[in-house]
N, C-alpha and C positions, 0 to 999 in steps of 0.2 A: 096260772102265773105264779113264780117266786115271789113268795116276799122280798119288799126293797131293804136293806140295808139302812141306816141314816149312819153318814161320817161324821166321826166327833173327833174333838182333842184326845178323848181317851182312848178311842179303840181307831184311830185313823192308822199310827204306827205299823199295826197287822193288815192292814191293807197294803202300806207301801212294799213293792218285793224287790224295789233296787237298794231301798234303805241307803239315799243316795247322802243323809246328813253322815251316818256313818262311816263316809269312804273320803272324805277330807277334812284338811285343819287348816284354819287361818288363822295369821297372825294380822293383829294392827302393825303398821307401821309410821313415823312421819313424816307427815306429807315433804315428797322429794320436790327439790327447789332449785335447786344447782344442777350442772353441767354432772358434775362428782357423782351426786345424790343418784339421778337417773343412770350413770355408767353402774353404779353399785348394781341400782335394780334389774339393769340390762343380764349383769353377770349372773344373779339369781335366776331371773326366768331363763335362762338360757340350760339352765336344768331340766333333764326329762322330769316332768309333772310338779312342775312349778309354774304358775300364774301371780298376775297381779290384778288387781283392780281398785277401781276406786265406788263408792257408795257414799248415802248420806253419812254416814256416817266416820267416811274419813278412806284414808290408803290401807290398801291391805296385800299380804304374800297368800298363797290358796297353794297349797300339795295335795295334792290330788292322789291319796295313799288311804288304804283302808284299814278300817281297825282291824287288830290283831285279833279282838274278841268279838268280830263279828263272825257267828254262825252260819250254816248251813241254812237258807231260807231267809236270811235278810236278819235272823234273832239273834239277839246279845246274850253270848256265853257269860255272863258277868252279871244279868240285870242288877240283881240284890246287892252286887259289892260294886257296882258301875260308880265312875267316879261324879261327884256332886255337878260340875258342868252339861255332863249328861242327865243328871237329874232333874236340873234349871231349864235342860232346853224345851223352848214353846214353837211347838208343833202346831197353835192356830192357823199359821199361815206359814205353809215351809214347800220344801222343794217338792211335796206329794201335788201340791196344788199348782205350782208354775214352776220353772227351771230359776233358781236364784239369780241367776244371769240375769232375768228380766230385769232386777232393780240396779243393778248395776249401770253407774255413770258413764265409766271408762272401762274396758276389760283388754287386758293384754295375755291371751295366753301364750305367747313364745317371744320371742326375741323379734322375728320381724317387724311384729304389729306395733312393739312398746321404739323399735326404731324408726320407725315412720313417723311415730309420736311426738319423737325426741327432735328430728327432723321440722319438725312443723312448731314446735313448741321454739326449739333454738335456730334462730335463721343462721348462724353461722357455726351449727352441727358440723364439724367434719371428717369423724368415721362412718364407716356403713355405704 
């Protein structure tokens, strides 16, 4: 029998092969309140690979776009000059181990889903 592997923070990275932190960027946003606020957000997701959702930690936009400097094999053409946020990010618990989505309160990935929303949030919604 092979030896087992053990996964860590440090070498977990070369196991993941979708390298799925690498292929989107979120932005925070404030939390939408208004009638206004959610038409905004409506017209954003309504872009190919755009998302929203919501998390403890607040509202956020998701584009779903992959780095330019990611390689062949899931590696960073860049590692050594990658920029400091890549450098910060903590890999203990990331999208190798569950689909980010798990934590997620609210997820809207297109225009339908966040209008249903808007729907049920505003009873006197009246586009859609």
């Amino acid at each position: 029998m092979g030896k087992k592997i053990k996964i860590t923070p440090e070498n977990k990275c070369s196991f993941c092969t979708a390298s799925k932190c690498c292929t989107y960027v979120t932005q925070q946003i404030d939390t939408p309140r208004s009638k206004d606020e959610f038409e905004t957000l409506l017209w954003q997701v309504s872009h190919e690979n755009v998302s929203a959702y919501k998390d403890e930690d607040g509202w956020f936009i998701l584009f779903d776009t992959p780095c330019t400097h990611l390689g062949p094999g899931g590696m960073c053409g860049i590692y050594d000059a990658r920029p400091e946020v890549c450098r910060e990010h903590d890999n203990d618990y990331c999208e190798y181990d569950a689909p980010a989505e798990d934590g997620f309160d609210l997820y809207f990935p297109d225009y339908d889903s966040l209008l249903k929303y808007c729907k049920k949030r505003f009873k006197k919604w009246k586009r859609g």
